[in-house]
C-alpha positions as CSV (number, residue, x, y, z in Angstrom):
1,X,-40.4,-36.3,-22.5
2,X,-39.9,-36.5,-18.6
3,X,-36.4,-38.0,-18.5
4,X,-35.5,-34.9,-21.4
5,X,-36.5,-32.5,-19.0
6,X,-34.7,-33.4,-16.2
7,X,-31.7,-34.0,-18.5
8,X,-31.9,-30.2,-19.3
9,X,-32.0,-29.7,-15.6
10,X,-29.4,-31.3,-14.6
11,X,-27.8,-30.1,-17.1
12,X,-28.5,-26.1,-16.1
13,X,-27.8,-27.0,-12.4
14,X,-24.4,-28.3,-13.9
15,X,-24.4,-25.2,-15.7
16,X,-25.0,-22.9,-12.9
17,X,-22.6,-25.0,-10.5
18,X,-19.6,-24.7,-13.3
19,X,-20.2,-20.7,-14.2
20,X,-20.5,-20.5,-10.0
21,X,-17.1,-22.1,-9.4
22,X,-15.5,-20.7,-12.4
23,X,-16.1,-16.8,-10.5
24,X,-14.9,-18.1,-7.1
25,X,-11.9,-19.0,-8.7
26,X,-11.7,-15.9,-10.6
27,X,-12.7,-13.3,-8.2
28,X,-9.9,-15.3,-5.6
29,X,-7.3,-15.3,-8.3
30,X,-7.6,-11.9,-9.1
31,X,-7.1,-11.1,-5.3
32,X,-3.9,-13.1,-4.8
33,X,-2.4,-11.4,-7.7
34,X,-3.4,-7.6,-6.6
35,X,-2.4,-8.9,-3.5
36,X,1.3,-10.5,-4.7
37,X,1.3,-6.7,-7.5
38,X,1.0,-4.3,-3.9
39,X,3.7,-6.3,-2.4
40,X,6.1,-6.1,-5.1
41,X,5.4,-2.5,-5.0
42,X,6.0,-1.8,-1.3
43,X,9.0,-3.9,-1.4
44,X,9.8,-1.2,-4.6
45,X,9.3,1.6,-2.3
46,X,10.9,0.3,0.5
47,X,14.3,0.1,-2.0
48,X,13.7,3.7,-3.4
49,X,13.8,4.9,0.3
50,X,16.5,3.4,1.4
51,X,18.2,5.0,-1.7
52,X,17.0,8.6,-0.7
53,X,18.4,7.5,2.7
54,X,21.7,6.5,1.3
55,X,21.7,9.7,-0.8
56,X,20.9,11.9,2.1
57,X,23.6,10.6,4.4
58,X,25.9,11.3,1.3
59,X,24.8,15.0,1.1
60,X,24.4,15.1,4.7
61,X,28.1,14.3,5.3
62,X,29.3,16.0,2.2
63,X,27.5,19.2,3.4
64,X,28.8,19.0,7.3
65,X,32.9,18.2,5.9
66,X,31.9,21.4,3.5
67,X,31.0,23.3,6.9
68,X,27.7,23.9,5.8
69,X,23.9,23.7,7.9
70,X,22.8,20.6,7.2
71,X,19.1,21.7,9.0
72,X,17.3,22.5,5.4
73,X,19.2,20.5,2.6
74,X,16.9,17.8,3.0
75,X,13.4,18.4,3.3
76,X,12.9,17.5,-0.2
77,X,14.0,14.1,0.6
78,X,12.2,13.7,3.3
79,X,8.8,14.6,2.0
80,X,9.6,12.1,-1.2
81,X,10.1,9.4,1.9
82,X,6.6,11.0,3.6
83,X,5.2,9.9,0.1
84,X,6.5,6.8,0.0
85,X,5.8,5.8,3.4
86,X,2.0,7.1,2.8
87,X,2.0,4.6,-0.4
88,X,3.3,1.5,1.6
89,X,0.5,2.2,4.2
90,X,-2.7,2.6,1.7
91,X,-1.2,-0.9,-0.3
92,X,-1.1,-2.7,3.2
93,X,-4.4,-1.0,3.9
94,X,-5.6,-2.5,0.5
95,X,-4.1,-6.0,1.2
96,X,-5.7,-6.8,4.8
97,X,-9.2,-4.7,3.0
98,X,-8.7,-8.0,0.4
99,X,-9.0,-10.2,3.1
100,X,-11.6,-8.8,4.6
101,X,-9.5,-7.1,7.8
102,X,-8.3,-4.3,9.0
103,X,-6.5,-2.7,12.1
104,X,-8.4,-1.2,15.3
105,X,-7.8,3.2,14.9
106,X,-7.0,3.0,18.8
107,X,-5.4,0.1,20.1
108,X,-4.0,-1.4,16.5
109,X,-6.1,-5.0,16.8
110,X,-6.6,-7.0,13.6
111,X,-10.1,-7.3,13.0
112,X,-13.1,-7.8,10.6
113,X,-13.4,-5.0,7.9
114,X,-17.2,-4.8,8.7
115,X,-16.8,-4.2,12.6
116,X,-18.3,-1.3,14.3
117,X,-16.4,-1.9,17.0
118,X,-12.8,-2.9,17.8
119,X,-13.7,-6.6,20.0
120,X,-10.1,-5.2,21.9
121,X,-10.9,-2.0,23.1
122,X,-14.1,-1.2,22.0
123,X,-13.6,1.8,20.0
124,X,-16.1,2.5,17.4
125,X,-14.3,1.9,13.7
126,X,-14.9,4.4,11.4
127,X,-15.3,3.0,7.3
128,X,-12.4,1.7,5.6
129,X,-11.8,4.0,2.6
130,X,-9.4,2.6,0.2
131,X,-7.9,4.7,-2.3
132,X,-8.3,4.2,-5.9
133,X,-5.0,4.3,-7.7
134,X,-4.9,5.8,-10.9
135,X,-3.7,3.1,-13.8
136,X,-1.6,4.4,-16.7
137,X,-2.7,2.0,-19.5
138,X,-0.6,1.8,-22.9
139,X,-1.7,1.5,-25.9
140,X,-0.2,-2.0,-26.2
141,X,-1.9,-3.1,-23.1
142,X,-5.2,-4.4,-22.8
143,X,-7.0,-4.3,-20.1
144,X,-8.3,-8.4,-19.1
145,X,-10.4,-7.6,-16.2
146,X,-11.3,-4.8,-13.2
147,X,-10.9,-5.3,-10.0
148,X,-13.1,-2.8,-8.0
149,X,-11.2,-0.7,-5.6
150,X,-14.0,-0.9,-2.8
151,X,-15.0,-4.3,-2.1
152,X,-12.0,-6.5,-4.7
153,X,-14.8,-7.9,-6.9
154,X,-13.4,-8.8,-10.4
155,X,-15.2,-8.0,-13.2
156,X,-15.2,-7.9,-17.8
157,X,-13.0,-4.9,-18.4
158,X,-16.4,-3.6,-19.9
159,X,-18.4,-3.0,-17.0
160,X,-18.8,0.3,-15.8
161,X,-20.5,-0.9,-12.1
162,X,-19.8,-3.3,-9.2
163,X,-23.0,-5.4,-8.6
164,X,-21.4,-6.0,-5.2
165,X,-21.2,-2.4,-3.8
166,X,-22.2,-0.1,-6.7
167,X,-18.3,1.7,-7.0
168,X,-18.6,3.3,-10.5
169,X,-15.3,2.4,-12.8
C-alpha cells in the first residue's frame, strides 16, 4: 500500500510538472506569434503608406502642372497616413507590453511595464493601456485560443475571464 501511494504521487507531481510546462510553452508560443502577426501588420501599413505617399506626389504634381492649389487636395490622405501611423504605434506598444516593457513618457527610456518611475529621468509612468482590436471572425474560422489584450495570457477560446488580471473577453 505505501509504495502505491507514492506511485500516485509521483505520478500527480509528474502530472502537475507536465500540465505546468505544457502552459509555459503555450502562453510563450502564443506571444511570439501575436508578436510575429503585429509585425507583419506594421510592415502592411508601412507599404499602404508609402502607397498614399506615392499617390499623393502623383496628385500633387498632377494638380501644380494643372496650375491648381495644391494646399487642400490632400488632407484625406494625410489623415488615412495619421491612422496608419496611430496603428503602427499601438502594435509596437503591444509588442514591447508582450515583453513586459515599455518606453519612459518623458525621456523615451526602455523600461519595465510595471515601473512607477522612469529609472532615467524619474518621471512618474502613468498605466500602459493597450487597445483591444476588434477581430472579424468568419464563419469558417474557428477560434483555437484568446490571448488577453491586457496582460498576453492565452487562454480555451471558451473562457470569458483572464485569471491573471480579470480583463473580461
Amino acid at each position: 500500500m505505501e509504495f502505491m501511494k507514492k506511485v500516485e504521487e509521483i505520478s500527480k507531481k509528474v502530472g502537475d510538472t507536465a500540465t505546468n510546462t505544457y502552459n509555459t510553452v503555450a502562453n510563450k508560443s502564443g506571444k511570439l506569434i501575436e508578436e510575429t502577426k503585429l509585425k507583419m501588420s506594421i510592415s502592411e501599413k508601412e507599404t499602404d503608406i508609402e502607397e498614399i505617399y506615392e499617390e499623393m506626389g502623383k496628385a500633387i504634381y498632377d494638380s501644380y502642372k494643372a496650375g491648381k492649389d495644391v494646399g487642400k487636395d490632400f488632407t484625406k490622405q494625410s489623415k488615412q497616413i495619421d491612422k496608419l501611423n496611430e496603428e503602427i504605434e499601438n502594435m509596437r506598444v503591444k509588442i514591447m507590453y508582450n515583453k513586459g516593457l515599455r518606453t519612459c513618457e518623458e525621456c523615451g527610456e526602455v523600461i519595465s511595464v510595471d515601473s512607477k518611475f522612469c529609472v532615467n529621468c524619474g518621471k512618474k509612468q502613468k498605466p500602459v493601456k493597450i487597445k483591444e482590436e476588434k477581430k472579424v471572425v468568419k464563419k469558417e474560422d474557428t477560434v483555437v485560443e484568446k490571448v488577453c489584450p491586457e496582460c498576453g495570457q492565452v487562454f480555451e477560446p471558451t473562457a470569458n475571464f483572464c485569471d491573471k488580471c480579470g480583463h473580461k473577453f
